[in-house]
C-alpha positions in Angstrom: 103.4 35.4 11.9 100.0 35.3 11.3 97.5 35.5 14.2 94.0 34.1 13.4 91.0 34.1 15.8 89.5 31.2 15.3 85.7 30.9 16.4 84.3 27.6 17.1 81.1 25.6 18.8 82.7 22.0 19.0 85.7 20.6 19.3 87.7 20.3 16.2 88.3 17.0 14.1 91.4 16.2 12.6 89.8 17.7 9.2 89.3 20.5 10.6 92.3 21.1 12.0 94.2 20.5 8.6 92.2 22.4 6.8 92.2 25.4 9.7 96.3 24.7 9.7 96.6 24.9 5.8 95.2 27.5 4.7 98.1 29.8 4.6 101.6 28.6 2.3 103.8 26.4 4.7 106.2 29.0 5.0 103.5 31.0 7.1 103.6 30.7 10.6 100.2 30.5 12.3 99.0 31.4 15.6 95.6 30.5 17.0 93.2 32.2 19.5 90.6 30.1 19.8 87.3 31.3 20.8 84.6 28.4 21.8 81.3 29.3 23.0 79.3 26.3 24.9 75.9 25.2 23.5 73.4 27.0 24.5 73.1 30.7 23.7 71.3 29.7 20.2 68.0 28.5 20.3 66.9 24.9 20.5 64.1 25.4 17.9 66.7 26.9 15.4 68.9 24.1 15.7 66.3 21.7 15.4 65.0 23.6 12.0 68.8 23.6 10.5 68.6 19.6 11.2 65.6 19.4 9.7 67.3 21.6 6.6 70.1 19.1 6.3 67.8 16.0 6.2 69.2 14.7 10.1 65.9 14.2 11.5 67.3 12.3 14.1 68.9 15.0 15.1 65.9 17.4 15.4 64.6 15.1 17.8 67.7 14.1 19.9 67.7 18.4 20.5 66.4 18.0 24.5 68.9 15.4 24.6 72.2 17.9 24.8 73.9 19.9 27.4 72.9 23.2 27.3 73.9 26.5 29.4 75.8 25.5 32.7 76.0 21.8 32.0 77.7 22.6 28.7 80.2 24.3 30.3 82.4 20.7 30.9 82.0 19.6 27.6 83.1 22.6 26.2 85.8 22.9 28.4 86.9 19.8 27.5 86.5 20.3 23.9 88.8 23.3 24.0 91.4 21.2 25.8 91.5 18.7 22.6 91.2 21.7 20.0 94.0 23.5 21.3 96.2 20.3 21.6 95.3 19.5 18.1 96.5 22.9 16.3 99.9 22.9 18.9 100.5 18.8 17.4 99.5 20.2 13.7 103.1 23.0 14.7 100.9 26.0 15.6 100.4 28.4 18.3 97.4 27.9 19.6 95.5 29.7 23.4 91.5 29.7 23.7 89.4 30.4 26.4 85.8 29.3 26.5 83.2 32.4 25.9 80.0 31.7 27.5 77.9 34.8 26.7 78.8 37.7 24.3 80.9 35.8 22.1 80.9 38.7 19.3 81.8 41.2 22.0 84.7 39.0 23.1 86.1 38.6 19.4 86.0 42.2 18.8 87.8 42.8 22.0 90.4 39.7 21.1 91.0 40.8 17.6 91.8 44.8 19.1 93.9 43.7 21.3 96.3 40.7 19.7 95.8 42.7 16.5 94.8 39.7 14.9 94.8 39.4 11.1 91.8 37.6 10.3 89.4 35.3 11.8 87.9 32.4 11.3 84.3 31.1 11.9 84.0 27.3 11.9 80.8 26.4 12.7 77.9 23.5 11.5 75.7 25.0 8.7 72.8 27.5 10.5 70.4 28.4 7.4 67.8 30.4 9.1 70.0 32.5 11.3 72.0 32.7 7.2 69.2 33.8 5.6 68.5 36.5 7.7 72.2 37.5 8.3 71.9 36.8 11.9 75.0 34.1 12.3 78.1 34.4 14.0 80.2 35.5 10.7 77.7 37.7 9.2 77.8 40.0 12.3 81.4 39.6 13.2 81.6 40.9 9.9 79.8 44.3 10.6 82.0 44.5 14.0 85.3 43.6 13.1 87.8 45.2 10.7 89.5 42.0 9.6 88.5 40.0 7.4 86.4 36.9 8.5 86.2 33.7 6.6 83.2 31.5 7.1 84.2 27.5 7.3 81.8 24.4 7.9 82.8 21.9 10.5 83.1 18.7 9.7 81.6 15.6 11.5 83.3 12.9 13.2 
């Protein structure tokens, strides 16, 4: 069995769970650890300037309008709840737990002690925290000793 941490910032979509499910032959079993960290330890400006990046100016702008901090901490909650659901439907093994501060920390610590095999970073396209190597996969790849895939997320 293969066990995969699987880093994430919103809930997963039935694409993303396929594509999170398949990428391993079907004779490989899978089992998730899912690691979902609420909105709000990356800054608002930075967000706004990836929006801006992608062409969703409406986005950019709706920023002040999204739970941040301790009132993300439902939505999150509840967006773990439907993730975790979704890989154990799609035949997997799936646990998570929400990581509200430290979140690279917390994955070295998971993949030392599950002795995970890889890990998985699933996140919405951050160019500027990219460009200067400062996003979640780019540093879990200096921390961790597995290897660590990058994926995009895919909208609703």
């Amino acid at each position: 069995m293969i066990t995969t941490v699987l880093m994430i910032e919103k809930p997963l979509v039935p694409t993303d769970v396929e594509l999170v499910t398949t990428l391993h032959g079907p004779a490989e079993e899978v089992s998730f650890i899912v690691l979902m960290q609420p909105r709000g330890d990356q800054d608002r400006l930075l967000r706004a300037l990836d929006d801006v990046a992608l062409g969703e100016f409406g986005e950019a702008v709706r920023e002040a309008d999204v739970p941040e901090g301790e009132q993300a901490q439902g939505p999150a909650e509840r967006g773990l709840a439907l993730s975790l659901r979704a890989l154990r439907e799609a035949g997997s093994q799936a646990v998570g737990r929400i990581v509200p501060d430290r979140p690279l920390q917390v994955l070295s610590s998971v993949v030392e002690e599950t002795n995970a095999d890889e890990v998985i970073v699933l996140t919405a396209p951050h160019y500027v925290e990219e460009l200067f190597h400062r996003d979640w996969t780019s540093r879990a790849r200096k921390r961790v000793g597995v290897p660590v895939l990058k994926l995009f997320a895919h909208a609703e």
